[in-house]
ROSE-4610 file (N, C-alpha, C; in Angstrom, 1 decimal, always signed):
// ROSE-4610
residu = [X/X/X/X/X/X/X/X/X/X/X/X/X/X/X/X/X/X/X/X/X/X/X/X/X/X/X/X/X/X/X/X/X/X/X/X/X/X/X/X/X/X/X/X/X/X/X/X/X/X/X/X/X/X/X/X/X/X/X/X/X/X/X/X/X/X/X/X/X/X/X/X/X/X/X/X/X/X/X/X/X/X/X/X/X/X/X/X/X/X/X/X/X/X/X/X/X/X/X/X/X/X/X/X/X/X/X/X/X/X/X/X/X/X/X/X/X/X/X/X/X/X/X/X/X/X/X/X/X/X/X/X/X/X/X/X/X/X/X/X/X/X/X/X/X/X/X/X/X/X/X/X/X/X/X/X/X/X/X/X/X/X/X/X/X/X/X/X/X/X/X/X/X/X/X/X/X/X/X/X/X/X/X/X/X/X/X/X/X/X/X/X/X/X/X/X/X/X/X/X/X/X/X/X/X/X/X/X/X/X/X/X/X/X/X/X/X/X/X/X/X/X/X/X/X/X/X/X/X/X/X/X/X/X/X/X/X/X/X/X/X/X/X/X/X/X/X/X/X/X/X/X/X/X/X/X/X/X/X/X/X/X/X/X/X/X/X/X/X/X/X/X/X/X/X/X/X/X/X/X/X/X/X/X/X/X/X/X/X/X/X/X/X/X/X/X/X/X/X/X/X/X/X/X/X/X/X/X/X/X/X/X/X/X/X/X/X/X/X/X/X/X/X/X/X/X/X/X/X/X/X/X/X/X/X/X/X/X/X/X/X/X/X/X/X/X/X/X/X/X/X/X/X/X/X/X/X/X/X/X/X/X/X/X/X/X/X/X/X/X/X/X/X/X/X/X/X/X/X/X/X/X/X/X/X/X/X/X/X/X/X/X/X/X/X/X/X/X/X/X/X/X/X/X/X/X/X/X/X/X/X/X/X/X/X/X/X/X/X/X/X/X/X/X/X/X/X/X/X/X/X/X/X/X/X/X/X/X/X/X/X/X/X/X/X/X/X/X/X/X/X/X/X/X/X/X/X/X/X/X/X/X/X/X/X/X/X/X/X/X/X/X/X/X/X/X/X/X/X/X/X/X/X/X/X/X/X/X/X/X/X/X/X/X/X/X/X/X/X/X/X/X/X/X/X/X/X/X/X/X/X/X/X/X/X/X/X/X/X/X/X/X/X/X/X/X/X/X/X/X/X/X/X/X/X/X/X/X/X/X/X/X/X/X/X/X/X/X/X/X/X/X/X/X/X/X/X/X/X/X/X/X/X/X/X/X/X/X/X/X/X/X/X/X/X/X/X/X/X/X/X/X/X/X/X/X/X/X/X/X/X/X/X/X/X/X/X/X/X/X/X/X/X/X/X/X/X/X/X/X/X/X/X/X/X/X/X/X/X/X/X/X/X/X/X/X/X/X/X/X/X/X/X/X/X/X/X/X/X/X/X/X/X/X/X/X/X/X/X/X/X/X/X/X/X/X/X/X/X/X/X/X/X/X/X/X/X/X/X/X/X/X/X/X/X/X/X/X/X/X/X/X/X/X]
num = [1/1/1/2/2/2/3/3/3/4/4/4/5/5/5/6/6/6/7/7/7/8/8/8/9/9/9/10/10/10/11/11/11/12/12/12/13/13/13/14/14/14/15/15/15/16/16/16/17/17/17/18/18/18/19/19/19/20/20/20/21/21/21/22/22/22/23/23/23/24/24/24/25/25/25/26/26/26/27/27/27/28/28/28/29/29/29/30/30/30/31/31/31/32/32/32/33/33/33/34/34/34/35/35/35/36/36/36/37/37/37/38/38/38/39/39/39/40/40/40/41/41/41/42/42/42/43/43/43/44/44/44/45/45/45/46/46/46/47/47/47/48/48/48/49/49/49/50/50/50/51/51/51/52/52/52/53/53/53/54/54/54/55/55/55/56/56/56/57/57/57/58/58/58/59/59/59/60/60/60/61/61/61/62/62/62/63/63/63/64/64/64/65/65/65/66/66/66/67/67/67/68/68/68/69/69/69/70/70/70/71/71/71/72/72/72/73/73/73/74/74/74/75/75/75/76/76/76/77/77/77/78/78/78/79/79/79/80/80/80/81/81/81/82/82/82/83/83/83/84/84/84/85/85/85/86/86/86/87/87/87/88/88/88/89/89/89/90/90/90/91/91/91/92/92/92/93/93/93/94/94/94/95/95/95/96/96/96/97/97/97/98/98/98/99/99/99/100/100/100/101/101/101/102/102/102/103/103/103/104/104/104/105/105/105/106/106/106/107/107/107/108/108/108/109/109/109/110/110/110/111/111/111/112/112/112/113/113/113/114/114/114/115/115/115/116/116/116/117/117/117/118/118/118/119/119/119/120/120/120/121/121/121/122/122/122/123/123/123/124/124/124/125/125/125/126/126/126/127/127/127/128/128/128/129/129/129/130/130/130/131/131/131/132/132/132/133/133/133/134/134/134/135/135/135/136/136/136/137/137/137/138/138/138/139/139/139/140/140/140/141/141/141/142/142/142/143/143/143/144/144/144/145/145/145/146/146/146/147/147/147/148/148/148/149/149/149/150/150/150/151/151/151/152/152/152/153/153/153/154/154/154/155/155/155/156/156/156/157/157/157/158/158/158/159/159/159/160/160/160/161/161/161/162/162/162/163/163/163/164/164/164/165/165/165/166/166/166/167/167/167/168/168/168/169/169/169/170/170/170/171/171/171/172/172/172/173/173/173/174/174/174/175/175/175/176/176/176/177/177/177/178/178/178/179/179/179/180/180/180/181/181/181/182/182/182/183/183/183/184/184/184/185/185/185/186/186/186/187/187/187/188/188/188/189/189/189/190/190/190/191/191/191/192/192/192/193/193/193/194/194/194/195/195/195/196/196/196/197/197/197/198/198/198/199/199/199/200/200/200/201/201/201/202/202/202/203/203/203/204/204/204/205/205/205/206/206/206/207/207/207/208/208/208/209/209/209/210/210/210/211/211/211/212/212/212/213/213/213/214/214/214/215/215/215/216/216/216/217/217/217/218/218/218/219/219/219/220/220/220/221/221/221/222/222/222/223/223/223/224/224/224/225/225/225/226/226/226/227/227/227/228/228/228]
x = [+54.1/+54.4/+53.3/+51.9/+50.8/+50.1/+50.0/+49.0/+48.3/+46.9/+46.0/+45.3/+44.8/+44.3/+43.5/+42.3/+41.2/+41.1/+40.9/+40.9/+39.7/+39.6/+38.2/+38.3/+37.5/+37.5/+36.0/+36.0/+34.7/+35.0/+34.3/+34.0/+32.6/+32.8/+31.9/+31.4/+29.8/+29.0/+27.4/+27.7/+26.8/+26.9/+25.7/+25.0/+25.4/+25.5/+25.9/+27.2/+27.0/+28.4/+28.6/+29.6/+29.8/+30.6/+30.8/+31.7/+32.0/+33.4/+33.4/+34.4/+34.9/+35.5/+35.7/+34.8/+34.6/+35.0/+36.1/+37.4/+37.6/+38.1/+39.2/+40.2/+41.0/+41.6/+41.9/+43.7/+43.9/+45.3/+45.8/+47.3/+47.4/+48.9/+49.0/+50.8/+51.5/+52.7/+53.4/+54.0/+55.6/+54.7/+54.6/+54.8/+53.1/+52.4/+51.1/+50.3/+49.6/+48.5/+46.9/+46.7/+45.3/+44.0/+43.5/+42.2/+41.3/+40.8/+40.3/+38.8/+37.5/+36.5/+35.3/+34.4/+33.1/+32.3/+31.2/+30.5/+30.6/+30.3/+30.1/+29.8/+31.0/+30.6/+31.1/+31.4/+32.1/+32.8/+33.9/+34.7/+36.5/+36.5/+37.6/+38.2/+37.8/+39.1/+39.1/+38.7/+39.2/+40.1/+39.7/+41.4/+42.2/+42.5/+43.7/+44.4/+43.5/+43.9/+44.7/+44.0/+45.1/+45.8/+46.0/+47.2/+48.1/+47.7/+48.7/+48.8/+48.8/+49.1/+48.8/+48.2/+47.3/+45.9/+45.6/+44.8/+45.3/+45.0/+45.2/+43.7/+43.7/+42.5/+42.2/+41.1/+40.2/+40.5/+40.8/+41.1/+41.7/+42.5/+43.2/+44.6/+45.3/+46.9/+46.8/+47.7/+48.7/+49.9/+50.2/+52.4/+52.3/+53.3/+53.7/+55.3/+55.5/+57.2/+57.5/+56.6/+57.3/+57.0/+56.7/+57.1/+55.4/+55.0/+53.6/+53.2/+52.9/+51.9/+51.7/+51.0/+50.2/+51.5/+52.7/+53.8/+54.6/+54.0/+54.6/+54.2/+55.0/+54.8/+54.3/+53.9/+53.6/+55.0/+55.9/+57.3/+57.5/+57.5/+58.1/+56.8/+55.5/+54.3/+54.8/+55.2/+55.4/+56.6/+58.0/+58.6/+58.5/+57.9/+57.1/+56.2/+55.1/+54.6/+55.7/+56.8/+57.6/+58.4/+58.8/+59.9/+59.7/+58.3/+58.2/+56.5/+55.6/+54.4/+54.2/+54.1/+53.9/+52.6/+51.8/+50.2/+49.8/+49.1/+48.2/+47.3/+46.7/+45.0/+44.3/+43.3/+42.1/+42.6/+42.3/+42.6/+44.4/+45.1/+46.5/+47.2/+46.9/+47.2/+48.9/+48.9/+50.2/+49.8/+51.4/+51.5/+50.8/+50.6/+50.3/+50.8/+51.9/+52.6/+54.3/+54.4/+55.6/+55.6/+57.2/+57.3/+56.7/+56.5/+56.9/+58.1/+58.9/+60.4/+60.4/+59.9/+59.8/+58.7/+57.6/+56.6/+57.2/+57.5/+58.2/+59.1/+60.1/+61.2/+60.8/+59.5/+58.6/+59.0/+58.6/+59.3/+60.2/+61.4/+62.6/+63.4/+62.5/+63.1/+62.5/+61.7/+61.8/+62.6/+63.5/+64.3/+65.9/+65.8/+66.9/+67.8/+67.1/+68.0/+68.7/+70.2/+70.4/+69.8/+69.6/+68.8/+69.5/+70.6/+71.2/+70.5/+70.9/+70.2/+69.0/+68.4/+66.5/+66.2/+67.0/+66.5/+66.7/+68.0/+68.0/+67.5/+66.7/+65.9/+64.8/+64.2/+62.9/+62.9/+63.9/+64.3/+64.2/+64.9/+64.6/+63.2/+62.5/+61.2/+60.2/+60.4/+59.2/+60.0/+61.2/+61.4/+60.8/+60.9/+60.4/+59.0/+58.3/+56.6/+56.6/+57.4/+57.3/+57.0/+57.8/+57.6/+58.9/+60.2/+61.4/+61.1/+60.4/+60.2/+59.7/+58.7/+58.2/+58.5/+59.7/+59.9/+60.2/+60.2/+59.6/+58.4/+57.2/+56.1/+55.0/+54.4/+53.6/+52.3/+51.5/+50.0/+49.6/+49.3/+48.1/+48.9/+49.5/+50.3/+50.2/+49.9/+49.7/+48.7/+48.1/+47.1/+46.4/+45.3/+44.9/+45.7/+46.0/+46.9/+48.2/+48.8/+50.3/+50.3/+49.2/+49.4/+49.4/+48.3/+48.6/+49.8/+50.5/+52.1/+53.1/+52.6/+53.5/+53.2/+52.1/+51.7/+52.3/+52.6/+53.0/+54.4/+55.0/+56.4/+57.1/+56.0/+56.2/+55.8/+55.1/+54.8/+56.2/+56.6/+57.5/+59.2/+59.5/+60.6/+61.7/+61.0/+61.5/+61.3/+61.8/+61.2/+60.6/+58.9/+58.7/+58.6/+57.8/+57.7/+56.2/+55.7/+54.2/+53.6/+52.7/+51.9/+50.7/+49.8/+48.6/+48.0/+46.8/+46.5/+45.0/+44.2/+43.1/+42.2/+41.4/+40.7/+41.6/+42.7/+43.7/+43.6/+42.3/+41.5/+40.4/+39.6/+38.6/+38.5/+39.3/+39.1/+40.0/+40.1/+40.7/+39.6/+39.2/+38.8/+39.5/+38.5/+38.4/+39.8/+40.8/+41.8/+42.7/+43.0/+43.9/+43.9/+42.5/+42.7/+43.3/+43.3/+43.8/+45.5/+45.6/+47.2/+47.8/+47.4/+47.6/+47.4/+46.5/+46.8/+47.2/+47.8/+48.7/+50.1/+50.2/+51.8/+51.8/+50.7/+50.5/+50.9/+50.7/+51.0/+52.1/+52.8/+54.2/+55.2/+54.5/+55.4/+54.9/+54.0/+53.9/+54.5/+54.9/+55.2/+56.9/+57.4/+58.7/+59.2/+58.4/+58.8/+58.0/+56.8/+56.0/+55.2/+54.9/+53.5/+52.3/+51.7/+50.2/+48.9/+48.6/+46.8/+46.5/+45.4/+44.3/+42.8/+42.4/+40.9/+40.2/+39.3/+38.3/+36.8/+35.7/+34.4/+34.3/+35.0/+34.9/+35.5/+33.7/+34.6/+35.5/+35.3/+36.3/+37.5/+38.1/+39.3/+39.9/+39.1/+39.6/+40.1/+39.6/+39.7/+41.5/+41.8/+43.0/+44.2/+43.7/+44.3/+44.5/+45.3/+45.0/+44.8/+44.1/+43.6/+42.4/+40.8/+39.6/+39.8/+39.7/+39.0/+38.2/+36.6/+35.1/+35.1/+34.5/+34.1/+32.6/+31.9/+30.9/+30.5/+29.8/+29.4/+30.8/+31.9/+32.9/+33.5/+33.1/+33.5/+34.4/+35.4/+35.6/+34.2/+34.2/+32.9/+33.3/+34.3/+35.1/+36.8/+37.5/+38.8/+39.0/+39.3/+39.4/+40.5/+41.5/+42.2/+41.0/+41.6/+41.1/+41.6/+40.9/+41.9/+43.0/+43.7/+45.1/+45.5/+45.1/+46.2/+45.8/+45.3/+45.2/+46.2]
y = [-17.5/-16.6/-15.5/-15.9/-14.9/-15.1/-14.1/-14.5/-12.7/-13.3/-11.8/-12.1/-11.0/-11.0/-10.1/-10.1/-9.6/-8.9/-9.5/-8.5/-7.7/-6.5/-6.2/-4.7/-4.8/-4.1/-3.9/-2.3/-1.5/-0.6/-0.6/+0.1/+1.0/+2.8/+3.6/+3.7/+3.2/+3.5/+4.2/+5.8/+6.9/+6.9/+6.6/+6.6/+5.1/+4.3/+3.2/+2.2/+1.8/+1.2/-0.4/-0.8/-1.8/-2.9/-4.0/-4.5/-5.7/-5.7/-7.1/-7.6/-7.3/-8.2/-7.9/-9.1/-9.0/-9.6/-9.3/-10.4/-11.6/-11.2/-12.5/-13.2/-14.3/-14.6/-15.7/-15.8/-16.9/-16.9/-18.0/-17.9/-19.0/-19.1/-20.0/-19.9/-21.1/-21.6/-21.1/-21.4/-21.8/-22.9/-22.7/-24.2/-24.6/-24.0/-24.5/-24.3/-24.7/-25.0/-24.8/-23.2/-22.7/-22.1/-22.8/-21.9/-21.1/-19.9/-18.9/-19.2/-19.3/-19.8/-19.1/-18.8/-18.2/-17.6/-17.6/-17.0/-15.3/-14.5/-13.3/-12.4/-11.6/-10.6/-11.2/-12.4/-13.5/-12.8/-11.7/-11.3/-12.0/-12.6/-13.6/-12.8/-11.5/-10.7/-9.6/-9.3/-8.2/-8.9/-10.7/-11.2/-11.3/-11.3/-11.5/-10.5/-9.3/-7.7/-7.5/-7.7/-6.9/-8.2/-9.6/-10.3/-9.9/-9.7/-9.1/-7.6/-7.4/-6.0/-4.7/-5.1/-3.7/-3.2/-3.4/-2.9/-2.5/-2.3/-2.5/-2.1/-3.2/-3.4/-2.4/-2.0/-1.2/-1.0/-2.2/-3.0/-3.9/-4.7/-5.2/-5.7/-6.5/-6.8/-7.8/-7.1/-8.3/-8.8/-9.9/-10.1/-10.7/-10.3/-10.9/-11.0/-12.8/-12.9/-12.6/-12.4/-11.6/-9.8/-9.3/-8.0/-7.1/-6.3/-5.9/-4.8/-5.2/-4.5/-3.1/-2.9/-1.7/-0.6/-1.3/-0.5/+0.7/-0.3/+0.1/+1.2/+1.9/+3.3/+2.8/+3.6/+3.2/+2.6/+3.5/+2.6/+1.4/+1.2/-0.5/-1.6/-1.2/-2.0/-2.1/-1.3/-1.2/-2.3/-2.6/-3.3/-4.4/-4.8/-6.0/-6.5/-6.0/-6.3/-7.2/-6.3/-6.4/-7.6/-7.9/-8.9/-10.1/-9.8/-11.2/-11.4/-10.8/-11.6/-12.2/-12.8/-13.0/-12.6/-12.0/-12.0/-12.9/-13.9/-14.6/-14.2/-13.6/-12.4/-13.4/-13.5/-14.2/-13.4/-12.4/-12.0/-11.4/-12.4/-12.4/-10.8/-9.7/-8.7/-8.5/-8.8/-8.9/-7.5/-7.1/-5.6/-6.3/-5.8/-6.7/-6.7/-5.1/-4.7/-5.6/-6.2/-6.4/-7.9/-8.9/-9.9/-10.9/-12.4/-12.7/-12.9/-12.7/-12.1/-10.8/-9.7/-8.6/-8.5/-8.9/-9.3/-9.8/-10.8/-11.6/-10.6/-9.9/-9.2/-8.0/-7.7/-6.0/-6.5/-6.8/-6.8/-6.5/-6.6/-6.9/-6.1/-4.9/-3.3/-2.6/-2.8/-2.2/-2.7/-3.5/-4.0/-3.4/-2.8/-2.5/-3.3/-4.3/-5.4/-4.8/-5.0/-4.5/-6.0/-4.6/-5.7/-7.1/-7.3/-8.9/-9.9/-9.4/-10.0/-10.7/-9.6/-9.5/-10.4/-10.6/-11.0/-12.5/-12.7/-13.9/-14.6/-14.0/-14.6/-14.8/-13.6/-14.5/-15.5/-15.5/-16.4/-18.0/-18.0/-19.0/-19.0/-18.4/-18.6/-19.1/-18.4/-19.1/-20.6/-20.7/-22.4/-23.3/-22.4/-23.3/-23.8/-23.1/-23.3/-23.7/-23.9/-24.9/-23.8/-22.7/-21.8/-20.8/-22.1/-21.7/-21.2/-22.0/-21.6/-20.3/-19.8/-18.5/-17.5/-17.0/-16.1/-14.8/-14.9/-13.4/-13.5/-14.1/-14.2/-13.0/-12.4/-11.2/-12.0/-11.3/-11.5/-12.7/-12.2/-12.2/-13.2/-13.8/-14.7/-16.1/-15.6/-17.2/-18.2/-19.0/-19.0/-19.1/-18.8/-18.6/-18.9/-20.6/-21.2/-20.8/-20.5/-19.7/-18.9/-17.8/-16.0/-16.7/-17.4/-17.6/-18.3/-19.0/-19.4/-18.3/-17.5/-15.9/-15.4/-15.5/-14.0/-15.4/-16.5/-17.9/-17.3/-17.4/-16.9/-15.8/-14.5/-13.2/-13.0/-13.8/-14.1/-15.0/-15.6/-16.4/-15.8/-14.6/-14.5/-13.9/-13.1/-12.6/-13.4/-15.0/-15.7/-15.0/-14.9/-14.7/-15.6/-14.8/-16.0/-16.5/-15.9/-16.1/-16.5/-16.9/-16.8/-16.7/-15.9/-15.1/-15.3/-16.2/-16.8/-16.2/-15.3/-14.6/-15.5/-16.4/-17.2/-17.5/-18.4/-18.6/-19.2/-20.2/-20.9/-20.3/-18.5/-18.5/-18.2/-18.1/-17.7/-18.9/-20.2/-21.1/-21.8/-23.1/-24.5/-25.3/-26.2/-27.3/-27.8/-28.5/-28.9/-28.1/-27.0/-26.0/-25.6/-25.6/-25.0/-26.6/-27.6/-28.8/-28.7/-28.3/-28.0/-26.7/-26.0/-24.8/-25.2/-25.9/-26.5/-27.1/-28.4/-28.9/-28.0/-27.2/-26.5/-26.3/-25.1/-24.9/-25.7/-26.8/-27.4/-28.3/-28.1/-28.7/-27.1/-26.1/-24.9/-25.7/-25.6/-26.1/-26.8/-28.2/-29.5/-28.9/-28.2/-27.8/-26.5/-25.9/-25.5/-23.8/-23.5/-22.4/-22.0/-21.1/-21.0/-20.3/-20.9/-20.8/-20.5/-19.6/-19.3/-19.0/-19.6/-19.7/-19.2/-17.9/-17.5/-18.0/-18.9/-19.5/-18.8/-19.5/-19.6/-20.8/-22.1/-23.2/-24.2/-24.9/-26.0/-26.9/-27.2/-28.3/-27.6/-26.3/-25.8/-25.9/-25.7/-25.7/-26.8/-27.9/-29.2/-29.8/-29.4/-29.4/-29.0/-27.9/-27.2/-28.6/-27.9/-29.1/-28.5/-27.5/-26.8/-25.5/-25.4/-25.0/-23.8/-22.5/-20.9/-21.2/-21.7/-20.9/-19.5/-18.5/-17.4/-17.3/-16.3/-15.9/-14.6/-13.8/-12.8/-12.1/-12.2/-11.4/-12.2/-13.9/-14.2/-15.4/-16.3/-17.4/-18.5/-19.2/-20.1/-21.4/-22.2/-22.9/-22.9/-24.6/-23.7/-25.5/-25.9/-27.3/-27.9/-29.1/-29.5/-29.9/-30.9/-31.4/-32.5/-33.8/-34.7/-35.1/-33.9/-34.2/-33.5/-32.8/-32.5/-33.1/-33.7/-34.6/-35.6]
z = [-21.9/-23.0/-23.1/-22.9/-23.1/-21.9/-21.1/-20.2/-19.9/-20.2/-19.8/-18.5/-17.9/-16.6/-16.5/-16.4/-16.0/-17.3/-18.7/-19.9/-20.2/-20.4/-20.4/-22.1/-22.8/-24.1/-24.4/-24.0/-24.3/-25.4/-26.4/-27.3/-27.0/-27.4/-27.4/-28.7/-29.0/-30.6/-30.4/-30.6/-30.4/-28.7/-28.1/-26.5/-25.8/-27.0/-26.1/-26.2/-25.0/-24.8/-25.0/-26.1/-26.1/-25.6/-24.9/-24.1/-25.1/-25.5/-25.8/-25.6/-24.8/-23.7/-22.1/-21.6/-20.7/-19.1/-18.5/-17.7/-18.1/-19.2/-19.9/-18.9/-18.8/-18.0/-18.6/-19.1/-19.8/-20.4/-20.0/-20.4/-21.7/-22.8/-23.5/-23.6/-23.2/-22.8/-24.1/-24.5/-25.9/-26.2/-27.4/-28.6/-28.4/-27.7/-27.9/-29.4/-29.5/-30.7/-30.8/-30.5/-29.6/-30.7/-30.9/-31.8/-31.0/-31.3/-30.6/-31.4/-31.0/-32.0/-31.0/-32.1/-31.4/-32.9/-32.5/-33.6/-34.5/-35.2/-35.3/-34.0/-33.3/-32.5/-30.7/-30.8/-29.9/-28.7/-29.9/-29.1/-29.4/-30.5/-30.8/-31.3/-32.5/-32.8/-32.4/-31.3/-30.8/-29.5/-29.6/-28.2/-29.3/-30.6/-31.6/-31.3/-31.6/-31.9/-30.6/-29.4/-28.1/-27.8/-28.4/-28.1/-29.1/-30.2/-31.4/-31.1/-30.0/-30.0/-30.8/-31.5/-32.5/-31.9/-30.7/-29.6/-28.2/-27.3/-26.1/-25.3/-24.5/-23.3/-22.7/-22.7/-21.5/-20.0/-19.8/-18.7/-18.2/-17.1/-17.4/-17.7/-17.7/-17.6/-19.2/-19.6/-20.5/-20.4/-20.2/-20.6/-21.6/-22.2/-22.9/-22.9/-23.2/-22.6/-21.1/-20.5/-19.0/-19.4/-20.0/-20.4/-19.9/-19.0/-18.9/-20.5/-21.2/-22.6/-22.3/-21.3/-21.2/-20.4/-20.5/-20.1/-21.0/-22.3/-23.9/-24.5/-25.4/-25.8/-27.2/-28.3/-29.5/-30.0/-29.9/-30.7/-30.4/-29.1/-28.8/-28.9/-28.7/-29.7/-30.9/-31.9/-33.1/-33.5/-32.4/-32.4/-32.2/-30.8/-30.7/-31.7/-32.5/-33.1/-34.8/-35.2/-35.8/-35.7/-34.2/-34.1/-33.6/-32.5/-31.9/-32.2/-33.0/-33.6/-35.3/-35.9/-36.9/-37.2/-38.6/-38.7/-40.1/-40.3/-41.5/-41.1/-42.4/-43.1/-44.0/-43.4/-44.0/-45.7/-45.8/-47.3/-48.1/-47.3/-47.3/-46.9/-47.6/-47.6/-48.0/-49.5/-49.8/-50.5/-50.9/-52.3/-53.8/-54.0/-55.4/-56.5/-56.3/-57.4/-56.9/-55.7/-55.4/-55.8/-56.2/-56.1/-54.8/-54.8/-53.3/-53.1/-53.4/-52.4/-51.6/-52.3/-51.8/-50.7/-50.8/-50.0/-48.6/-48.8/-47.8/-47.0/-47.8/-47.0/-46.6/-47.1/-46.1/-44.9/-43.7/-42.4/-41.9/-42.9/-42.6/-42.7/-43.5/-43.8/-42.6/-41.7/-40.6/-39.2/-39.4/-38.4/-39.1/-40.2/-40.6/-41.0/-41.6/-42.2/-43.6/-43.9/-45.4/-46.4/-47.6/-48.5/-48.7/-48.9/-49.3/-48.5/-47.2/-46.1/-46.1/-46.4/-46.4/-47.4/-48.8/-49.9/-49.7/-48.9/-48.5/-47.4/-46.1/-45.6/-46.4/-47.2/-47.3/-48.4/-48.9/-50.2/-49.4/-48.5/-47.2/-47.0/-46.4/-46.3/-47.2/-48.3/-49.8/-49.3/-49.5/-49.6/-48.7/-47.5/-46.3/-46.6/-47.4/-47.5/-48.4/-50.1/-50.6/-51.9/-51.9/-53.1/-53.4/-53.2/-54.1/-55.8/-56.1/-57.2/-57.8/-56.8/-57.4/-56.5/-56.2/-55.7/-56.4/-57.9/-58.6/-59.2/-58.7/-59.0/-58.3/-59.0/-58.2/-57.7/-56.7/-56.2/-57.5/-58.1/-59.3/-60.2/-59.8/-60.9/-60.3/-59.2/-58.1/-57.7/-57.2/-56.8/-55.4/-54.8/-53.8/-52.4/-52.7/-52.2/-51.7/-52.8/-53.4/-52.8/-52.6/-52.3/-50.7/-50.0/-48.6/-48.1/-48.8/-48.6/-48.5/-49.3/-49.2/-48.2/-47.5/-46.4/-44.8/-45.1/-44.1/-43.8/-45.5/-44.8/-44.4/-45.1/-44.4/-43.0/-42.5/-41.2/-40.6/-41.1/-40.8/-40.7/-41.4/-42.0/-40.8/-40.1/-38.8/-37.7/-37.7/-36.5/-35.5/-35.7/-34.5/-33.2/-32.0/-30.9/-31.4/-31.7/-31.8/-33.5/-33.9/-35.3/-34.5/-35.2/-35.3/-36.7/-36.8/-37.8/-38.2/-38.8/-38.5/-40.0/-39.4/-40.1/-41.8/-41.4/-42.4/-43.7/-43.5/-44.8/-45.1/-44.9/-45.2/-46.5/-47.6/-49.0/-49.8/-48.9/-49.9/-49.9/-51.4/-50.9/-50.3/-50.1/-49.2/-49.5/-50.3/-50.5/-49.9/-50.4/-50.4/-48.8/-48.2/-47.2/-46.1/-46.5/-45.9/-46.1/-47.0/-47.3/-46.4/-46.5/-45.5/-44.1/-43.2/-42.1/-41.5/-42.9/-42.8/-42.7/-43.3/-43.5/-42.2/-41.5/-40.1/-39.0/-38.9/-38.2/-38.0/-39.3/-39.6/-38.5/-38.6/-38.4/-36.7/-36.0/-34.7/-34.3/-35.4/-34.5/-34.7/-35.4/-35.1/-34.2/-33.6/-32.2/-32.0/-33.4/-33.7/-32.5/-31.3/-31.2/-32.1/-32.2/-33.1/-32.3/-32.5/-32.3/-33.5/-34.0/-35.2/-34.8/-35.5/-34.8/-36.2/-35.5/-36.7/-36.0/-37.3/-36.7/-36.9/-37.5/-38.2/-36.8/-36.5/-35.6/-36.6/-37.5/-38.1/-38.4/-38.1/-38.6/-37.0/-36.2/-34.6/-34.4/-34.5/-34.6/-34.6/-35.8/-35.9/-34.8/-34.3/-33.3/-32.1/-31.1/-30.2/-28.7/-29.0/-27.5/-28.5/-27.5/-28.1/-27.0/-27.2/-26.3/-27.0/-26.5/-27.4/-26.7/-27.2/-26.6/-26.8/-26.4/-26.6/-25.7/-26.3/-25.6/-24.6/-25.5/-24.5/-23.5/-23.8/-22.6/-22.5/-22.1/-22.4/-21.8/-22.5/-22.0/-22.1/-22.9/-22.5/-22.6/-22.7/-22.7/-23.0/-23.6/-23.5/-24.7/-24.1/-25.4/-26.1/-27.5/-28.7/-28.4/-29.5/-29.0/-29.7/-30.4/-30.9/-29.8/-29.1/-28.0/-26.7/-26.7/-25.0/-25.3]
């Protein structure tokens, strides 16, 4: 499904040159369960960004699906990104003025879905996550929890191939963020691929396959032992 080859991402700041990533080399199948983990500066979201496609590499090959990345024009990234990635934001990034129904069904007005439609997938989706109930509930009416269940199923609403999880418990507690990994991994064990970029070994943990990076680089690559 994802496989990069020889990834390399230089950033220019003033005279000097920054590398952070540095021949990546690394595939992840359908249905896997992959946390991306390294410290501050690692190099872990800028591999989210050019696997989610809202970058592109220096250097380097991407596929995705079979499909070469760096083939793609801004429109069909923009499609791709629309149809076959899902994104969860550490700080959800919902409208704040809009319902979560409407929330949910933003994606779905750029695929050209008519509204009935839209209203009724994502009306599907709050359910799936366990928030039939508040689907005219705005941002600010919810709780931390709640608003990250909304940005699960707007991530969710356009089956993608992929979920792209960008430190998905860093603004819940401790509970809440156990419920949220749990949901996560309910969406895995039913047929989701998932990458989660943490800094938290215990959120990696979960996962059942570890990328550490560092310095730009993969430095290990190892299951967990839920996935051995």
């Amino acid at each position: 499904m994802i496989t990069l080859s020889g990834i390399e991402k230089h950033y220019q700041m003033g005279d000097q040159t920054v590398h952070a990533l540095q021949g990546i080399d690394l595939h992840i199948a359908r249905n896997e369960f992959v946390a991306f983990i390294g410290a501050s500066g690692s190099g872990k979201s800028t591999m989210m960004n050019i696997v989610g496609c809202l970058d592109r590499p220096s250097a380097g090959r991407y596929q995705l699906n079979g499909r070469d990345v760096a083939m793609m024009d801004s429109d069909e990234l923009a499609l791709v990104r629309n149809a076959e990635i899902g994104f969860i934001f550490q700080s959800f990034h919902l409208l704040p003025r809009a319902s979560a129904l409407d929330n949910v069904a933003q994606p779905l007005i750029y695929r050209g879905i008519a509204p009935k439609e839209r209203k009724r997938m994502a009306a599907e989706a709050l359910a799936h996550v366990g928030l039939g109930d508040r689907v005219h509930h705005r941002p600010n009416e919810l709780s931390g929890g709640q608003r990250q269940r909304v940005a699960i199923a707007r991530a969710l609403v356009g089956k993608p191939a992929i979920l792209l999880a960008d430190e998905p418990t860093g603004n819940l507690d401790s509970a809440t963020s156990r419920d949220i990994l749990a949901l996560i991994e309910e969406l895995h064990r039913n047929g989701q691929t998932v990458v989660i970029v943490t800094h938290e070994p215990d959120i990696a943990q979960q996962c059942h396959r570890i990328v550490r990076l560092q310095d730009g680089r993969v430095v290990s690559d190892l299951p967990t032992a839920r996935g051995s």
